[in-house]
Structure formats: structure tokens, C-alpha cells
C-alpha positions as CSV (number, residue, x, y, z in Angstrom):
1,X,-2.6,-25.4,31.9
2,X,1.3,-26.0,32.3
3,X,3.3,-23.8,29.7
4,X,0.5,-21.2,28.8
5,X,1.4,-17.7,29.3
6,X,-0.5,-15.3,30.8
7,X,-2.5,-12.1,29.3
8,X,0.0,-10.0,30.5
9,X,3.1,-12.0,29.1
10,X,1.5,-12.6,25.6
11,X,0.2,-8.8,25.7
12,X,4.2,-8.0,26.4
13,X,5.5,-10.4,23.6
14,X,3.2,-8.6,20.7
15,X,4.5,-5.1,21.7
16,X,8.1,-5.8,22.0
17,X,7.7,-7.9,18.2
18,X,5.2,-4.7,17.0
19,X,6.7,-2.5,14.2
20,X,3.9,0.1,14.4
21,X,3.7,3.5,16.0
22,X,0.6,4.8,18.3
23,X,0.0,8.2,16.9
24,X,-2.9,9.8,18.8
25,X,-5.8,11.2,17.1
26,X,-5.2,15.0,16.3
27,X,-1.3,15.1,16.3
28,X,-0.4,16.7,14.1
29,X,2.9,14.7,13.5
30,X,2.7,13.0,10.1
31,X,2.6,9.2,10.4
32,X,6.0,7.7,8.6
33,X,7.2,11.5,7.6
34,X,10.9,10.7,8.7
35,X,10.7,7.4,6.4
36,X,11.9,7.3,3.0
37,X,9.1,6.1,0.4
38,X,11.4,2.7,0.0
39,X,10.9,2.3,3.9
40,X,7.2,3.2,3.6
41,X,6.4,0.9,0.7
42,X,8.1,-2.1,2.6
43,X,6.6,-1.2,5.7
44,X,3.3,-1.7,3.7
45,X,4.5,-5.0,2.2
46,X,5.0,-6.4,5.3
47,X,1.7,-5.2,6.7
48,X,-0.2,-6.7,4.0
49,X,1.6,-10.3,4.4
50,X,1.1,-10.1,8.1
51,X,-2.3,-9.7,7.2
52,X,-2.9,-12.6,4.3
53,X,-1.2,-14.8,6.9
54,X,-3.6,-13.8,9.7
55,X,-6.2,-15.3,7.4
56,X,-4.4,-18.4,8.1
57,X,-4.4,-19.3,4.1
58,X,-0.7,-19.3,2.6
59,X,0.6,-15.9,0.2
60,X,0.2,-16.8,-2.9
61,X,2.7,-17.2,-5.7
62,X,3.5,-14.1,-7.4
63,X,2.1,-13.5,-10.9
64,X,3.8,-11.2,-13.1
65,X,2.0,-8.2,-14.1
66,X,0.8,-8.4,-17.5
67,X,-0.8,-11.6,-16.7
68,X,-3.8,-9.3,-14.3
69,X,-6.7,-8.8,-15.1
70,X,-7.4,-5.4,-16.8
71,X,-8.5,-3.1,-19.4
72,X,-6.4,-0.2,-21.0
73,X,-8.3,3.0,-21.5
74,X,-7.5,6.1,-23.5
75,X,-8.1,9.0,-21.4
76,X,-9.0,11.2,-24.2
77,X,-11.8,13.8,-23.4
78,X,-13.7,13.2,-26.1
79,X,-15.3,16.9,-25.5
80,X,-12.3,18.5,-26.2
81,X,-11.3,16.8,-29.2
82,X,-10.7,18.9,-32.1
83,X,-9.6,21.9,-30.5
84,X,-6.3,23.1,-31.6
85,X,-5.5,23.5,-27.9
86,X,-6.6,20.6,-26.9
87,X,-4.9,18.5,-29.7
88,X,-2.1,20.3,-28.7
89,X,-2.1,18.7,-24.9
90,X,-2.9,15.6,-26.4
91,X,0.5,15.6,-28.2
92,X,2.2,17.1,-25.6
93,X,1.0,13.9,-22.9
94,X,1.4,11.1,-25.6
95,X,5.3,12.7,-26.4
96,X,6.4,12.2,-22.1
């Protein structure tokens, strides 16, 4: 077919447009540990909208967080309750 590209051409095009890095198994090299986390995190945004448009449905429109679903839990150990010490930890969590 006229204007179709070859394996080898489109194979060429994804790597020279590809924002990854190989990193073989078992180096020890940490992946991204020259990135700040501000690079990292937008490194990961664009991975994951890469990835919703690979589904070939559109991103959706952003939603402001208190409207999410969710529950708020009190992470109170409900073993140590009572204990001076513990009380105190409490306190000490609920003040930062």
C-alpha cells in the first residue's frame, strides 16, 4: 500500500518520540533517581494519560476532590485506648 511505512520506520518513529529509559533487570541504578519528585510525578501523569488514551476513550473531565467517593476513618487503636501513653500519642498526632 502507497504511503504505509515499514516495521522498521514505525519501530524508529516510537523510539525517537519514547520518554522512557531501558533499565536492565538487576542494575542496580535506581530508575528516575536523578529526577526531582515534581519530574517524577509528571513523568507519571503523562504515563497514565498515554495510557487512558491508548484505550481509545477520551480523559475525562477532572472532578474536584471532595466530590470522590470515600470514607474517613479514625485510626484510633482501639486496644490502646485508655492508656496514659497512648492517650498521650493520640494528642500528640491529632496536635500536627
Amino acid at each position: 500500500m502507497a504511503g504505509m511505512s515499514t516495521r522498521e520506520e514505525r519501530a524508529a518513529q516510537r523510539r525517537a518520540t519514547w520518554t522512557g529509559e531501558v533499565v536492565p533487570v538487576g542494575t542496580r541504578k535506581a530508575p528516575h533517581a536523578s529526577t526531582s519528585p515534581e519530574e517524577r510525578l509528571a513523568a507519571l501523569v503523562d504515563l497514565i494519560s498515554r495510557a487512558w488514551i491508548a484505550t481509545g476513550r477520551s480523559l475525562p473531565a477532572p472532578e474536584p476532590r471532595g466530590s470522590w467517593p470515600g470514607e474517613v476513618f479514625d485510626l484510633v487503636n482501639k486496644r490502646a485506648s485508655g492508656r496514659a501513653k497512648d492517650l498521650a500519642d493520640i494528642e500528640a498526632l491529632e496536635a500536627q
